[in-house]
Every structure is written in C-alpha cells, then in structure tokens.
N, C-alpha and C positions, 0 to 999 in steps of 0.2 A: 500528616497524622492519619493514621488507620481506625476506621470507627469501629464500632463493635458490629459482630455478626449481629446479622436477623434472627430472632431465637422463633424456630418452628413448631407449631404448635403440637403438632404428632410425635409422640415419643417410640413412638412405631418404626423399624426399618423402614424406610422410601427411596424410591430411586430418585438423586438427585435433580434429574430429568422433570420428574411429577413435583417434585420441589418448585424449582427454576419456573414452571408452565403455571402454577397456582400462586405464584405472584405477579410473572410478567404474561400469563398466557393469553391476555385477554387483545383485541388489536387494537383497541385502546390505548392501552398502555404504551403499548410502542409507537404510535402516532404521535401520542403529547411529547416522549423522549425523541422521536425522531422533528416532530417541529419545537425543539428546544435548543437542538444540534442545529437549527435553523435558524438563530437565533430569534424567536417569538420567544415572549416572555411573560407576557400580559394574556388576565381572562377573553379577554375579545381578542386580541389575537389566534388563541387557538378556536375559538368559536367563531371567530367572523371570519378570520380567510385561512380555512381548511374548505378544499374540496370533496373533504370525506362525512361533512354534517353531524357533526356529534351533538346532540341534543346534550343543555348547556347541565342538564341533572349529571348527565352522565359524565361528565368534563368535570364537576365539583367532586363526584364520588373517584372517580380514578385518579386527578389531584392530590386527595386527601391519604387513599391509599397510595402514591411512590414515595408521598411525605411520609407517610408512616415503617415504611422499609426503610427510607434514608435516600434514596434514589434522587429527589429533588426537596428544594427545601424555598422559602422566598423571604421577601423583605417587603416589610410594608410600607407604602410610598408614603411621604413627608405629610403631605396634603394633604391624603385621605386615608383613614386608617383603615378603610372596608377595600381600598383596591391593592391589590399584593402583585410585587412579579417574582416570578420563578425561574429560579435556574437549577441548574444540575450539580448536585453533589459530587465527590471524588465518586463514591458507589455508582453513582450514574453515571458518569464519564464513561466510567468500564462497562456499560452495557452499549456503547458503539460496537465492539467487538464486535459483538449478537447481531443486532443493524445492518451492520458490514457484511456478513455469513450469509445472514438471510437475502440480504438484496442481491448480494454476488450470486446466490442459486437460483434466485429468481430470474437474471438476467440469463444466465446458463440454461436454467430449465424449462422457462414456463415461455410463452408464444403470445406479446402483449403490445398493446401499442403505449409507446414511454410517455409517461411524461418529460415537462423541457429538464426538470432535475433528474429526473433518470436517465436523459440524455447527456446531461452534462456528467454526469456522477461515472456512467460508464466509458467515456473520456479519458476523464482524468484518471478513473483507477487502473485502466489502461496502461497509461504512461509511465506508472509508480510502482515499486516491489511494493504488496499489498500490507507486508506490516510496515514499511516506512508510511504509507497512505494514510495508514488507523492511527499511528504515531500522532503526526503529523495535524491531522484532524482533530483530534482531542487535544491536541496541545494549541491550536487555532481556539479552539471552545473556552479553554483553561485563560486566553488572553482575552477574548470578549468579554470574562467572567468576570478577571480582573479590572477590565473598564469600567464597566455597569455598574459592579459592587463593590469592587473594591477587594479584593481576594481570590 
C-alpha cells in the first residue's frame, strides 16, 4: 500500500533537490535511517552505541520529525508504554537508495580510513550488480520487520 505524499509546505517552484535536503538534509537523519537498516531499533540503541554521539535532544527531535514525513514509524512495548521501537516505513525502506549513492561516492571519492562496516559493506557490494545489492538489502530489512513486528 502506497501512503500519501508529504504535502510541502512552499507553494513556491523548488528544486526537488532543496525539497529532498530540507527533510533528509540534516546527518542526522540519515544516521538514525542508516542505524535502522542496522537493525537498532530501541532509544538507547541509537544513543548508546552510535560512535557519532548524538546528544539524546537531538535523537528525540529527528525521531519525531521521519515519524512525521512517514519515513519511520514505532510500536510501543507491552511493558512500558514510554519506551517505543522504531522501524522503517515502505517510505523509509526507499531511502537506502540515497544511503547506497552516498556511501558508494564516498568510497570512490573521498581518502578515509573505514570503518569494520564500511569494510565489509565494500565487499560485498563488490561482489553484487548494485541494484541487485539495494534489492536485496531492503528486502533483508522488510523480513527483520516482519520478525520484530509482525508486518
């Protein structure tokens, strides 16, 4: 099932570009998406073992905003109605794409020492025709989703 578009708040011409950058532009964002594809799913997981320290304000407010796009969405545990895990929407799923783009150019371009997942990550997509890879990857996602939650 296809959800509805994000309705934009500018009724002004925009480059879809400036669109795309003013919801996901921030690195944020694509950190909590990129340790989602990780399967983290829990508050302290993205704030306890992320090497990138996101002070836990700023982890609540960029939460709240990919829930509010549709990007992710969560369920609140049995036990405690204040702790929630999050997973990835269909909308979210398709923002590996971007993930994929981005890290594949940064492995190309930029002069970095890897980490052990960027080691393995360039490996593997090595091995793979790159949309079979991104396929593949999201539909891995799509079946952990179905464990955890049921869908």
């Amino acid at each position: 099932m296809k959800s509805e578009k994000i309705i934009y708040e500018s009724h002004s011409p925009t480059c879809a570009c400036k669109v795309s950058l003013d919801y996901l532009g921030d690195k944020w964002i694509l950190i909590i998406i990129r340790d989602l594809f990780r399967k983290k799913y829990t508050f302290s997981q993205f704030f306890d073992n992320s090497d990138e320290r996101i002070a836990s304000s700023v982890l609540a407010n960029r939460l709240k905003k990919l829930k509010s796009i549709g990007a992710i969405d969560f369920q609140y545990l049995n036990y405690n109605y204040k702790a929630k895990n999050y997973y990835l929407t269909d909308r979210g799923i398709e923002l590996y794409d971007v993930i994929f783009a981005l890290q594949l150019w940064t492995v190309n371009n930029v002069d970095f020492n890897y980490s052990d997942n960027t080691t393995k990550w360039k490996v593997d997509v090595s091995e793979q025709n790159h949309t079979t890879y991104i396929s593949n990857f999201k539909e891995e996602y799509r079946i952990f989703r179905k464990q955890l939650f049921g869908f």
